[in-house]
PyMOL Python script that loads the backbone (N, CA, C, O; Angstrom):
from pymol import cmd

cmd.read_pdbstr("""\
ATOM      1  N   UNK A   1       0.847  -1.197   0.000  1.00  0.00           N
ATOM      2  CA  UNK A   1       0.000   0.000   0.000  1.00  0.00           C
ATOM      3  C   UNK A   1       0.878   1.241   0.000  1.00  0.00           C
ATOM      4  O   UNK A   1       1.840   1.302   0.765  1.00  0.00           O
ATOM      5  N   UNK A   2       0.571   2.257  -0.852  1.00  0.00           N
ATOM      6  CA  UNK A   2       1.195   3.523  -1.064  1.00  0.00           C
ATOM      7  C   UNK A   2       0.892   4.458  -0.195  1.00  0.00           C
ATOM      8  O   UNK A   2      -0.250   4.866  -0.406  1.00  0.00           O
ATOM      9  N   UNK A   3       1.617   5.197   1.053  1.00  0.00           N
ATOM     10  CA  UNK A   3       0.883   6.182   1.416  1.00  0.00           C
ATOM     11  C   UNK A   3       1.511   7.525   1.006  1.00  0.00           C
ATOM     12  O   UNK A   3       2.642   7.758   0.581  1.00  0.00           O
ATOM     13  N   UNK A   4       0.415   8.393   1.262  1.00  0.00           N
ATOM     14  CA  UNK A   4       0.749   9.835   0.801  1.00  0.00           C
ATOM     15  C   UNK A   4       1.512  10.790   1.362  1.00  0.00           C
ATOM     16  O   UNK A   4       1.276  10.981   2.555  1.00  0.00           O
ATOM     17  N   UNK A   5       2.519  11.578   0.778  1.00  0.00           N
ATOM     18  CA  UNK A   5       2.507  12.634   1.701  1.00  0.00           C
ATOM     19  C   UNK A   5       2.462  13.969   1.284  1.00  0.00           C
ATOM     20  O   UNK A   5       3.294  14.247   0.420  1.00  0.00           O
ATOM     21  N   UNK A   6       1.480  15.176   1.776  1.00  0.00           N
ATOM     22  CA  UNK A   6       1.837  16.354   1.000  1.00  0.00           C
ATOM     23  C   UNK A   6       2.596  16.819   1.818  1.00  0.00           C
ATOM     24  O   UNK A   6       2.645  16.659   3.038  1.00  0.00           O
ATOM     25  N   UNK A   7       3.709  17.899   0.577  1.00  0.00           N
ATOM     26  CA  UNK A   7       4.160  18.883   1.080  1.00  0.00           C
ATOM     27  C   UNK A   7       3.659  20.067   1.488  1.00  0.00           C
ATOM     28  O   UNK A   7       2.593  20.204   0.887  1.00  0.00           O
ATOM     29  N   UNK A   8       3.851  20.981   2.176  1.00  0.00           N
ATOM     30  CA  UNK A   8       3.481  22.164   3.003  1.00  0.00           C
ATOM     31  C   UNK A   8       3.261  23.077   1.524  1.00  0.00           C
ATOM     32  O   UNK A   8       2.284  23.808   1.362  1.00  0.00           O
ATOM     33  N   UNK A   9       4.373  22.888   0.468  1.00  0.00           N
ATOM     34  CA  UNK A   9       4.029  23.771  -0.903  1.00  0.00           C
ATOM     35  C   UNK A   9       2.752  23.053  -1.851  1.00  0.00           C
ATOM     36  O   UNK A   9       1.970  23.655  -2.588  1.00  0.00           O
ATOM     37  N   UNK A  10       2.800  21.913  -1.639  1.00  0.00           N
ATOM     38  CA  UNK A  10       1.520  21.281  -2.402  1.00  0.00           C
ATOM     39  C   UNK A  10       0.241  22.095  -1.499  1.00  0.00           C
ATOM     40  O   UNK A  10      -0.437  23.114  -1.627  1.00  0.00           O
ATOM     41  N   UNK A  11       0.348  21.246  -0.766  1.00  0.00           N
ATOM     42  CA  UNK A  11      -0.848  21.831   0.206  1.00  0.00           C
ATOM     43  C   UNK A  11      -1.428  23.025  -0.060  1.00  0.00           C
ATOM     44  O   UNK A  11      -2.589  23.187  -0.436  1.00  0.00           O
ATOM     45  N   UNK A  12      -0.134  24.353   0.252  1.00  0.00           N
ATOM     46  CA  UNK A  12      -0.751  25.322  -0.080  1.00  0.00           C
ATOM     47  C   UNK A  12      -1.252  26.037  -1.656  1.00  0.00           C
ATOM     48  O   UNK A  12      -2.205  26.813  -1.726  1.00  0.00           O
ATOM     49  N   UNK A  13      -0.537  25.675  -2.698  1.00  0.00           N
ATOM     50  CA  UNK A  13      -0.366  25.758  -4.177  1.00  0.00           C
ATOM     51  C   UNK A  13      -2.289  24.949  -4.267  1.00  0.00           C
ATOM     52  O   UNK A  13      -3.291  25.629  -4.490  1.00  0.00           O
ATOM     53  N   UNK A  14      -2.289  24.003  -4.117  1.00  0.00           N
ATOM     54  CA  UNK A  14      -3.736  22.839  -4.001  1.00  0.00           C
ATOM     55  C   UNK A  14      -4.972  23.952  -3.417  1.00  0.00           C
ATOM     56  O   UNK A  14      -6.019  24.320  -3.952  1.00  0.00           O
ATOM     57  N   UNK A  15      -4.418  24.265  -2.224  1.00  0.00           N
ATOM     58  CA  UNK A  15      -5.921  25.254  -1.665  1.00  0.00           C
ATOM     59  C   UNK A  15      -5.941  26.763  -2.078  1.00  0.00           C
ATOM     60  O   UNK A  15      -6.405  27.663  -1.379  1.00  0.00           O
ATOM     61  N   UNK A  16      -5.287  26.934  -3.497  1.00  0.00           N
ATOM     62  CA  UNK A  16      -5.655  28.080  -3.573  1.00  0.00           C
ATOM     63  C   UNK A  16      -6.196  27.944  -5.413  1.00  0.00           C
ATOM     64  O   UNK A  16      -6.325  28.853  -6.234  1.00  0.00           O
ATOM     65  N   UNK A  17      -6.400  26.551  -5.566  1.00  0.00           N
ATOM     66  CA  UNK A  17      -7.338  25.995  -7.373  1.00  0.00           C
ATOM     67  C   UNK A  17      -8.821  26.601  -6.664  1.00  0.00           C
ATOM     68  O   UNK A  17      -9.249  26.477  -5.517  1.00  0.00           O
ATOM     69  N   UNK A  18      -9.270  27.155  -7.610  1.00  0.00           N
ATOM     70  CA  UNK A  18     -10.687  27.328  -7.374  1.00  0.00           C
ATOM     71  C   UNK A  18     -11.474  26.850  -8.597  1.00  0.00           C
ATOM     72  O   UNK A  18     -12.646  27.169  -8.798  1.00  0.00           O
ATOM     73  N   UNK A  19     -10.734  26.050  -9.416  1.00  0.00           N
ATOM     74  CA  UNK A  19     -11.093  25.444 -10.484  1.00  0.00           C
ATOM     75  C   UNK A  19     -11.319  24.097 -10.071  1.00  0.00           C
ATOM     76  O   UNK A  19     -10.549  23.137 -10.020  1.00  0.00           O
ATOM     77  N   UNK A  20     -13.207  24.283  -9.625  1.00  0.00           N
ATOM     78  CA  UNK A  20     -12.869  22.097  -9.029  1.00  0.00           C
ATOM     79  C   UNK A  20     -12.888  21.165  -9.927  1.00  0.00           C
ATOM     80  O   UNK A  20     -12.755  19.995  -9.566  1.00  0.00           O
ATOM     81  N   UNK A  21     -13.078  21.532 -11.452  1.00  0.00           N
ATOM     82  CA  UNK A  21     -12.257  20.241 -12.442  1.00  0.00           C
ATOM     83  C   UNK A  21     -11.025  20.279 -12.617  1.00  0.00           C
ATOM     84  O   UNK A  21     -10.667  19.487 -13.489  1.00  0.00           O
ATOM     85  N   UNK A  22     -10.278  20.817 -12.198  1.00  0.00           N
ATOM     86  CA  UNK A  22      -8.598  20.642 -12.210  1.00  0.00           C
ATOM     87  C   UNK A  22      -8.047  20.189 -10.686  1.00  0.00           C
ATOM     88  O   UNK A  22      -6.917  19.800 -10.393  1.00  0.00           O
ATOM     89  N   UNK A  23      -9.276  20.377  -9.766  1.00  0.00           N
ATOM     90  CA  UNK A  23      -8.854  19.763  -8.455  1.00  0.00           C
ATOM     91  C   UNK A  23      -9.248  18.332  -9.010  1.00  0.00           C
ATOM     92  O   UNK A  23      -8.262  17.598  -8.947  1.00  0.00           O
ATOM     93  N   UNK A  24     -10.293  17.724  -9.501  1.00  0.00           N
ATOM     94  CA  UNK A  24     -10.443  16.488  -9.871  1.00  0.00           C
ATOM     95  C   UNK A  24      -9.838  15.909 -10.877  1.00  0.00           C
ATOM     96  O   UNK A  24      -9.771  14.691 -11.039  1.00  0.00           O
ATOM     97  N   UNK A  25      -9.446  16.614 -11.479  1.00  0.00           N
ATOM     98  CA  UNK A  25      -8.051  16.095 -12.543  1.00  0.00           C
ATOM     99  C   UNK A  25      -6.888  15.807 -11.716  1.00  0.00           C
ATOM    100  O   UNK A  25      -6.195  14.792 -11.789  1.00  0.00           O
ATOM    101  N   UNK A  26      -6.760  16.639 -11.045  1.00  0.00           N
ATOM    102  CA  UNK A  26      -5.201  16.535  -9.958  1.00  0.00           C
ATOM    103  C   UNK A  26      -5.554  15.326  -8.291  1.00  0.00           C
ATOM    104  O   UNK A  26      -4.833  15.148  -7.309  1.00  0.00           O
ATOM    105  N   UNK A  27      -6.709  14.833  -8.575  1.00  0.00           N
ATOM    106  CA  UNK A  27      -6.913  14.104  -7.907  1.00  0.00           C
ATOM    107  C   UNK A  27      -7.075  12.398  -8.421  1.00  0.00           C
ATOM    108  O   UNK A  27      -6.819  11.401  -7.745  1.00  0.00           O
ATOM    109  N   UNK A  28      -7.583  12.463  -9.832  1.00  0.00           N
ATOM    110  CA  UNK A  28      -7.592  11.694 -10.576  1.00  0.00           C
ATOM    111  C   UNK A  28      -6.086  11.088 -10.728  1.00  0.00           C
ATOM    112  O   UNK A  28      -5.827   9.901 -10.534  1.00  0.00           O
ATOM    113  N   UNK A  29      -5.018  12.197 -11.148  1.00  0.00           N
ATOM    114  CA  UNK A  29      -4.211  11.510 -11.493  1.00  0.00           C
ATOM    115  C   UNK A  29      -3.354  10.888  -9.670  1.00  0.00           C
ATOM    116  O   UNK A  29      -2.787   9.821  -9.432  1.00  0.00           O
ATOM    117  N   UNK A  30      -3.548  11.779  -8.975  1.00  0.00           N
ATOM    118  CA  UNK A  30      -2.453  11.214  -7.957  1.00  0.00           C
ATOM    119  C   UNK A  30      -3.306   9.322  -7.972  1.00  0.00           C
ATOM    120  O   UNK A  30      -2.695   8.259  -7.862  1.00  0.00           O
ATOM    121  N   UNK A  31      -4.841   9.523  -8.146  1.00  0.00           N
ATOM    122  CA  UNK A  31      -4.853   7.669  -7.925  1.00  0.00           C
ATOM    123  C   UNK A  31      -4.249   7.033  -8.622  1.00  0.00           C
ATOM    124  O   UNK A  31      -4.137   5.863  -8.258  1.00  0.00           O
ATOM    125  N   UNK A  32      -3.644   7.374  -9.779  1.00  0.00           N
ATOM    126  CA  UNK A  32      -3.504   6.700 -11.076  1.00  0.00           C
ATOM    127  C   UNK A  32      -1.690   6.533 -10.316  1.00  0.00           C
ATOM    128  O   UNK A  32      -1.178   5.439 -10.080  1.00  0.00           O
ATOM    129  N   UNK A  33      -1.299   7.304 -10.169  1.00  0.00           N
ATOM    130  CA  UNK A  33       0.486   7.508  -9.647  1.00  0.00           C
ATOM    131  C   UNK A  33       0.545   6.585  -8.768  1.00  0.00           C
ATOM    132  O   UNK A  33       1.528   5.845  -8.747  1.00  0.00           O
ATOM    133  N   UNK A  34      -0.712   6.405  -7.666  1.00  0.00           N
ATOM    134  CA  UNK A  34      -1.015   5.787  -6.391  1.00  0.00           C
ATOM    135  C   UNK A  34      -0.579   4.336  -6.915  1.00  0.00           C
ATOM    136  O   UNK A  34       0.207   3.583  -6.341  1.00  0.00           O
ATOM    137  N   UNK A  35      -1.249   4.097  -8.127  1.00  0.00           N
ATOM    138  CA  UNK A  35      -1.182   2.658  -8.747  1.00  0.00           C
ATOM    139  C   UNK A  35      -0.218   2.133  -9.259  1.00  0.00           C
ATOM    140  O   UNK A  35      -0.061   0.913  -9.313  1.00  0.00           O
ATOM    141  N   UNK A  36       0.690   3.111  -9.780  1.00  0.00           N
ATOM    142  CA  UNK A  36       1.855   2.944 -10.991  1.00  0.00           C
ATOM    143  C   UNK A  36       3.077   4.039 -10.387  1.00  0.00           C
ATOM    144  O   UNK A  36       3.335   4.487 -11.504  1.00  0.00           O
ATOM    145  N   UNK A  37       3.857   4.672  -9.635  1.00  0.00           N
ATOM    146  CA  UNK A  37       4.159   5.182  -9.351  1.00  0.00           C
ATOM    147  C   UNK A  37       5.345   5.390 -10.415  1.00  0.00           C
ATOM    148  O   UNK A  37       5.870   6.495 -10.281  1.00  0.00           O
ATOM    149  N   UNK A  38       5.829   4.700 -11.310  1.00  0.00           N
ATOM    150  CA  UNK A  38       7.015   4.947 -11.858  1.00  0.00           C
ATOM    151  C   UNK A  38       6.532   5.453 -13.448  1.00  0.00           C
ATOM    152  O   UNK A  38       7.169   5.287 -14.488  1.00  0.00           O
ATOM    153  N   UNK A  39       5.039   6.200 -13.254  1.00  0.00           N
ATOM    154  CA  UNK A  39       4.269   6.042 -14.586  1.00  0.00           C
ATOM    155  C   UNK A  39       5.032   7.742 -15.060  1.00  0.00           C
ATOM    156  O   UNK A  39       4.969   8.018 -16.258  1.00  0.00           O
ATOM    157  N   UNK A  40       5.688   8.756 -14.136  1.00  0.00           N
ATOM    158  CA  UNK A  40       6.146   9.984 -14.568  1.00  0.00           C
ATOM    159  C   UNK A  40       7.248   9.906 -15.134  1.00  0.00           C
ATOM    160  O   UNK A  40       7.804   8.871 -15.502  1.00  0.00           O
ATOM    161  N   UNK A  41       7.709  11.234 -15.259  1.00  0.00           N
ATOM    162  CA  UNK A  41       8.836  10.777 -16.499  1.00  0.00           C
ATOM    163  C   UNK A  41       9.746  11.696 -15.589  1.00  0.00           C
ATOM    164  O   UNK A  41       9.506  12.773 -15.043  1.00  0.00           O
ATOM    165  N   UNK A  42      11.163  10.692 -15.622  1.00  0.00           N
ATOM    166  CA  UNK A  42      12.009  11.218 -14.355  1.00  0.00           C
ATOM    167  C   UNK A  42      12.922  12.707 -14.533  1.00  0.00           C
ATOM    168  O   UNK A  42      13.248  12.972 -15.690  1.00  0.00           O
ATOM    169  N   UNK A  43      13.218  13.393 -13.765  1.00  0.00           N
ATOM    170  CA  UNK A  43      13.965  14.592 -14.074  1.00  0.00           C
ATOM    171  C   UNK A  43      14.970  14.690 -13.821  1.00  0.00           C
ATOM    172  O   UNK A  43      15.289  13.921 -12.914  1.00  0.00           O
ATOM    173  N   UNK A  44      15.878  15.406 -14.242  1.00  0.00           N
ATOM    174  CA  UNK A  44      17.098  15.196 -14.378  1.00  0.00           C
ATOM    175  C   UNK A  44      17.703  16.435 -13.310  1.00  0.00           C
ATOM    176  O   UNK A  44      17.086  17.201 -12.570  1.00  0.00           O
ATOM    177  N   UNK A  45      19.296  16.268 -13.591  1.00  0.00           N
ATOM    178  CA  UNK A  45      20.290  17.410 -12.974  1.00  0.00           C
ATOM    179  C   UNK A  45      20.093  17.817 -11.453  1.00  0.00           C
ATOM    180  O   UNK A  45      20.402  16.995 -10.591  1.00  0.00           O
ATOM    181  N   UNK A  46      19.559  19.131 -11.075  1.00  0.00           N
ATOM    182  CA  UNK A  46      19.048  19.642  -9.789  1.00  0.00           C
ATOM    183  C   UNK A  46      17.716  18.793  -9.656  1.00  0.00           C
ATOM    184  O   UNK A  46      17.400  18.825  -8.467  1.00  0.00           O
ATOM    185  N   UNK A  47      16.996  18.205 -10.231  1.00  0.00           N
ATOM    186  CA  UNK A  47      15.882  17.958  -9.810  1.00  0.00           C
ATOM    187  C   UNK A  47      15.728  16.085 -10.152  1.00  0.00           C
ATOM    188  O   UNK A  47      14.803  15.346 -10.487  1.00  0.00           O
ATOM    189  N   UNK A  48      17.157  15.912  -9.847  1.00  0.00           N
ATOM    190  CA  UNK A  48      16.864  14.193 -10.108  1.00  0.00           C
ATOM    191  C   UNK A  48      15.860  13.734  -8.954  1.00  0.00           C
ATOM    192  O   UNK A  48      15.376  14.496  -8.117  1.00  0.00           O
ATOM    193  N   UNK A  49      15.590  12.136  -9.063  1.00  0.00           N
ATOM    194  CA  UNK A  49      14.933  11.420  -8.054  1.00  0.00           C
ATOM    195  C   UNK A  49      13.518  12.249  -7.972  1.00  0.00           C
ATOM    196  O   UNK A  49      12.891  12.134  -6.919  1.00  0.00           O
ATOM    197  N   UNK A  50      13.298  12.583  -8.390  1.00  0.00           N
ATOM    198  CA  UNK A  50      11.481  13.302  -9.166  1.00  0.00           C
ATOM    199  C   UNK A  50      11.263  12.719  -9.961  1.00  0.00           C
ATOM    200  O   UNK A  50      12.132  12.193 -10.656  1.00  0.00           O
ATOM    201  N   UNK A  51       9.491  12.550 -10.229  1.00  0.00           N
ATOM    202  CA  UNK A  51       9.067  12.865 -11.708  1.00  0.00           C
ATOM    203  C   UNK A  51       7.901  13.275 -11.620  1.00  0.00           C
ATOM    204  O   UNK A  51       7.170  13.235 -10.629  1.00  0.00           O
ATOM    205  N   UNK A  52       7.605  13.825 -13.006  1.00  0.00           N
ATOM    206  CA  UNK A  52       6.274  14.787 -13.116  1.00  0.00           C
ATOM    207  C   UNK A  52       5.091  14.053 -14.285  1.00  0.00           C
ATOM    208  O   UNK A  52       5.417  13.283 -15.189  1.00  0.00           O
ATOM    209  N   UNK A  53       3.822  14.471 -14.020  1.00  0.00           N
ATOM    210  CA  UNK A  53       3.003  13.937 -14.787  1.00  0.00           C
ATOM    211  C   UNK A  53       2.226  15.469 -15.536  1.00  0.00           C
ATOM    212  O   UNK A  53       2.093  16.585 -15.032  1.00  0.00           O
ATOM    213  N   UNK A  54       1.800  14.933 -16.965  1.00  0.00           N
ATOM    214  CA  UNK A  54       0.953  16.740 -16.850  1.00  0.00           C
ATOM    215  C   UNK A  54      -0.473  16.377 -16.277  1.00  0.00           C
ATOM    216  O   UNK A  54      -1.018  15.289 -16.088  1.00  0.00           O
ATOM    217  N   UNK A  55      -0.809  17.450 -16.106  1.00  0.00           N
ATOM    218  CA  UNK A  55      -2.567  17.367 -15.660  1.00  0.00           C
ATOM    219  C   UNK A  55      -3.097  18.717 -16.556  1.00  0.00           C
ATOM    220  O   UNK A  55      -3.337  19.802 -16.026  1.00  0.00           O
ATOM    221  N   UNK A  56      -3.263  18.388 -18.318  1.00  0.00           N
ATOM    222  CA  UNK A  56      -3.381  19.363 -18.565  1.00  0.00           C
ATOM    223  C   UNK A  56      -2.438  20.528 -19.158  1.00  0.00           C
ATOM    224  O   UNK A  56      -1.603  20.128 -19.969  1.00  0.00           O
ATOM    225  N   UNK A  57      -2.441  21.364 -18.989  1.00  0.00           N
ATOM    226  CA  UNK A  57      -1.163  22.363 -18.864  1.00  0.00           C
ATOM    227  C   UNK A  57      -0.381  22.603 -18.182  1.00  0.00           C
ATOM    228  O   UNK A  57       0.564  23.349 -18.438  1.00  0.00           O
ATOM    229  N   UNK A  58      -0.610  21.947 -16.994  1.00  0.00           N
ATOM    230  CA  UNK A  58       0.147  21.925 -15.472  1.00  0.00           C
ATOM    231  C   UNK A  58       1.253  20.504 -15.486  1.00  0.00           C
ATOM    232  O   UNK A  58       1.388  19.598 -16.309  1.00  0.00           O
ATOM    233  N   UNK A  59       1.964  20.810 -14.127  1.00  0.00           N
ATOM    234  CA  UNK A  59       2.722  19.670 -14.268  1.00  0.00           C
ATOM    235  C   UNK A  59       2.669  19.158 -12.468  1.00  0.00           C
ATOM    236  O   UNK A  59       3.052  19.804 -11.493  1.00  0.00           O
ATOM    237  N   UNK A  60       2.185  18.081 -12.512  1.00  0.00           N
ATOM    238  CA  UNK A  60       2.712  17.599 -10.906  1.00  0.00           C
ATOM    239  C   UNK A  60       3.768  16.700 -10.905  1.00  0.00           C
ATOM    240  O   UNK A  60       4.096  15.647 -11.453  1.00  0.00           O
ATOM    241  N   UNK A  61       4.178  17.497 -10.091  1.00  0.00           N
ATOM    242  CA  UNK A  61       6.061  16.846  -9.021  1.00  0.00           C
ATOM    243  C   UNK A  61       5.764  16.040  -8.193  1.00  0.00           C
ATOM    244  O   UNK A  61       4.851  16.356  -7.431  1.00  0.00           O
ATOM    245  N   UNK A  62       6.504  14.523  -8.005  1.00  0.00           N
ATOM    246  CA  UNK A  62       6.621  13.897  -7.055  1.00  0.00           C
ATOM    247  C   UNK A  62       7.662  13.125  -6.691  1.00  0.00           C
ATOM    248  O   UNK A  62       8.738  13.313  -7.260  1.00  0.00           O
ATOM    249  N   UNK A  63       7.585  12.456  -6.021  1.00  0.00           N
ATOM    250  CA  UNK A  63       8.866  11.598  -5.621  1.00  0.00           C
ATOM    251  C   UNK A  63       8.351  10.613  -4.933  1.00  0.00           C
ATOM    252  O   UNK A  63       7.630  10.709  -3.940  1.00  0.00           O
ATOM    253  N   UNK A  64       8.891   9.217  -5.705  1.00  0.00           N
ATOM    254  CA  UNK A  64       8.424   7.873  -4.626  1.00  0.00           C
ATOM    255  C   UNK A  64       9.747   7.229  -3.975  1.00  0.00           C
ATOM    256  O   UNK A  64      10.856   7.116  -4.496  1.00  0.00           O
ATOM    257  N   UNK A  65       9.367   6.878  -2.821  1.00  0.00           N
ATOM    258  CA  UNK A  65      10.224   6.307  -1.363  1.00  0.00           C
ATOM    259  C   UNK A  65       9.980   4.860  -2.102  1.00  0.00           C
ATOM    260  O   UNK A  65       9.426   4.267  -1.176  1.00  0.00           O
ATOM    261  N   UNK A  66      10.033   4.048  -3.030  1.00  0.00           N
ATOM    262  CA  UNK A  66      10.316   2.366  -2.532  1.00  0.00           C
ATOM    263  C   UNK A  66       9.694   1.580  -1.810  1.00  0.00           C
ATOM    264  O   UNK A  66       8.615   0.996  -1.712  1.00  0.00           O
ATOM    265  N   UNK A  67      11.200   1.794  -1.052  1.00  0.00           N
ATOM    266  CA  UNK A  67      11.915   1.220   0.293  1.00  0.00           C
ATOM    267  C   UNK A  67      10.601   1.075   1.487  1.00  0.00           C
ATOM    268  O   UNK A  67      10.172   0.238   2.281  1.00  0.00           O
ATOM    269  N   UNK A  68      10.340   2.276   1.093  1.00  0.00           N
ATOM    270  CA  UNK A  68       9.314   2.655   2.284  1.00  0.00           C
ATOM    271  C   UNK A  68       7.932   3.317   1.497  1.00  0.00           C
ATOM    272  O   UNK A  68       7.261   4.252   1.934  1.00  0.00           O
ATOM    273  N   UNK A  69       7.783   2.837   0.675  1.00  0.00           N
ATOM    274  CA  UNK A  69       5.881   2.692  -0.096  1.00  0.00           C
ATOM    275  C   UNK A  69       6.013   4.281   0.437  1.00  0.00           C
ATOM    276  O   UNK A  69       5.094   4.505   1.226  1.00  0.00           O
ATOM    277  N   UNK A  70       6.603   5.078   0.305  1.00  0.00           N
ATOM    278  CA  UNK A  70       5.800   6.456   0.227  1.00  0.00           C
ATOM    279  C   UNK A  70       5.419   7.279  -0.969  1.00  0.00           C
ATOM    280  O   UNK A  70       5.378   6.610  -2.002  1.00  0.00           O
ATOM    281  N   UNK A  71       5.226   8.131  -1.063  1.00  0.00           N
ATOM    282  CA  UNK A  71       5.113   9.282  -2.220  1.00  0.00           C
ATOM    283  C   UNK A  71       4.422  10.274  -1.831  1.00  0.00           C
ATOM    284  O   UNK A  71       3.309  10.297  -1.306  1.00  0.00           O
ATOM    285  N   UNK A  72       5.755  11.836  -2.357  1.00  0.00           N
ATOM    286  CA  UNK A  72       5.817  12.441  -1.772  1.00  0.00           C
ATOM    287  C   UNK A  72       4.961  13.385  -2.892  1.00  0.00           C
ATOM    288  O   UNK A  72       5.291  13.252  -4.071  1.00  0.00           O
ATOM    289  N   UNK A  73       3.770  14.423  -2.529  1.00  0.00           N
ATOM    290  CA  UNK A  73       3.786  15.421  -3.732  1.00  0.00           C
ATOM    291  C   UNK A  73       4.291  16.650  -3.344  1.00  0.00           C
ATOM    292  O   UNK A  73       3.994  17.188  -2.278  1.00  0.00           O
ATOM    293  N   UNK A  74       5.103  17.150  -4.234  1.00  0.00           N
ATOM    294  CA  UNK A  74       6.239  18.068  -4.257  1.00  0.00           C
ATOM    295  C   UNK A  74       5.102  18.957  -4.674  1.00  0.00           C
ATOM    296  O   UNK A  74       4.206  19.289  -3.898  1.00  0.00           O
ATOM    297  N   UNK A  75       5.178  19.347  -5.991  1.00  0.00           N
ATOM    298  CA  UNK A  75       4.931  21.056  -6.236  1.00  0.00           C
ATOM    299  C   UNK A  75       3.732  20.413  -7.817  1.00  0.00           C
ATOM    300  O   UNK A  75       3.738  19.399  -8.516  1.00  0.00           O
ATOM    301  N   UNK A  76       2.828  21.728  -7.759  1.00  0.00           N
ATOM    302  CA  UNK A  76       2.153  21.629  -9.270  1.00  0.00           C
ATOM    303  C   UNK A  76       2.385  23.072  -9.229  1.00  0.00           C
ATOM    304  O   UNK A  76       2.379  23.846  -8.272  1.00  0.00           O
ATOM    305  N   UNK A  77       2.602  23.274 -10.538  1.00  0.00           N
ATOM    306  CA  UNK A  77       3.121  24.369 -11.080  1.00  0.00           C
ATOM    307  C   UNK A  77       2.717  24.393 -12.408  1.00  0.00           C
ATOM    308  O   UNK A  77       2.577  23.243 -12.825  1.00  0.00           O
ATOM    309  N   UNK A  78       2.320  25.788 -13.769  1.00  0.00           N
ATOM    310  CA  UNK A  78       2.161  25.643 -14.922  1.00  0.00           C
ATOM    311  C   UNK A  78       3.418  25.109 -15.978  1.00  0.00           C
ATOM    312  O   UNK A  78       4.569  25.088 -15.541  1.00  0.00           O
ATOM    313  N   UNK A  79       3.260  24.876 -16.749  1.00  0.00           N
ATOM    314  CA  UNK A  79       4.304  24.285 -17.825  1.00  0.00           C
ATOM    315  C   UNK A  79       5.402  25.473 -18.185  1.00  0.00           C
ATOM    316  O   UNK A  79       6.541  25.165 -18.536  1.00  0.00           O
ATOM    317  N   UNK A  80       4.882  27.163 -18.047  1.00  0.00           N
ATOM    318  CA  UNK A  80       5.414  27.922 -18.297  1.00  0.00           C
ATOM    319  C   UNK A  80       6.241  28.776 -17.515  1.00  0.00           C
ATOM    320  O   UNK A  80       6.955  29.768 -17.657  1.00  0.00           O
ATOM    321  N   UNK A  81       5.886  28.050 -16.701  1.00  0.00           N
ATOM    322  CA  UNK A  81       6.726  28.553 -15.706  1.00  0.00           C
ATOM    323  C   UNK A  81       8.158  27.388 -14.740  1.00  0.00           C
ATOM    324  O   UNK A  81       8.617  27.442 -13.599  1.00  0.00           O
ATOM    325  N   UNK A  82       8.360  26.696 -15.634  1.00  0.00           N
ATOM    326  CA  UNK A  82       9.066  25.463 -15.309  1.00  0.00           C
ATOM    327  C   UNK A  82      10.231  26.317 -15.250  1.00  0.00           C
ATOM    328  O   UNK A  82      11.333  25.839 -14.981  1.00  0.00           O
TER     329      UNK A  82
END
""", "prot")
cmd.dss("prot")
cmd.show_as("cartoon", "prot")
cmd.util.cbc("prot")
cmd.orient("prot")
């Protein structure tokens, strides 16, 4: 079993969508990550041991623990601003 963890920047970045089909898109996909965790595409340099999925025009950041069934969500952010 996968458990979750948000970050303090997810968290807050998350409660400030007032768009609730992109909260259900961004909820949709974390089940889908929940299932497949190695389904993002990994990042490189400063930002190894990540990967991101799009949701859209957006991109969510995460990072999975293994070892220890975690996964972490890092940051959603727009594509243009990467």
């Amino acid at each position: 079993m996968v458990r979750i963890i948000f970050t303090e920047e997810f968290k807050k970045i998350f409660s400030t969508i007032k768009d609730n089909s992109l909260k259900e898109q961004i909820i949709k996909k974390i089940e889908k990550i929940k299932l497949s965790p190695e389904m993002g595409k990994p990042m490189r340099f400063n930002r190894k041991g990540t990967r991101e999925v799009y949701v859209g025009s957006f991109r969510l950041s995460y990072s999975y623990n293994s070892s220890e069934g975690i996964l972490y969500l890092l940051d959603f952010y727009h594509k243009d601003k990467q």
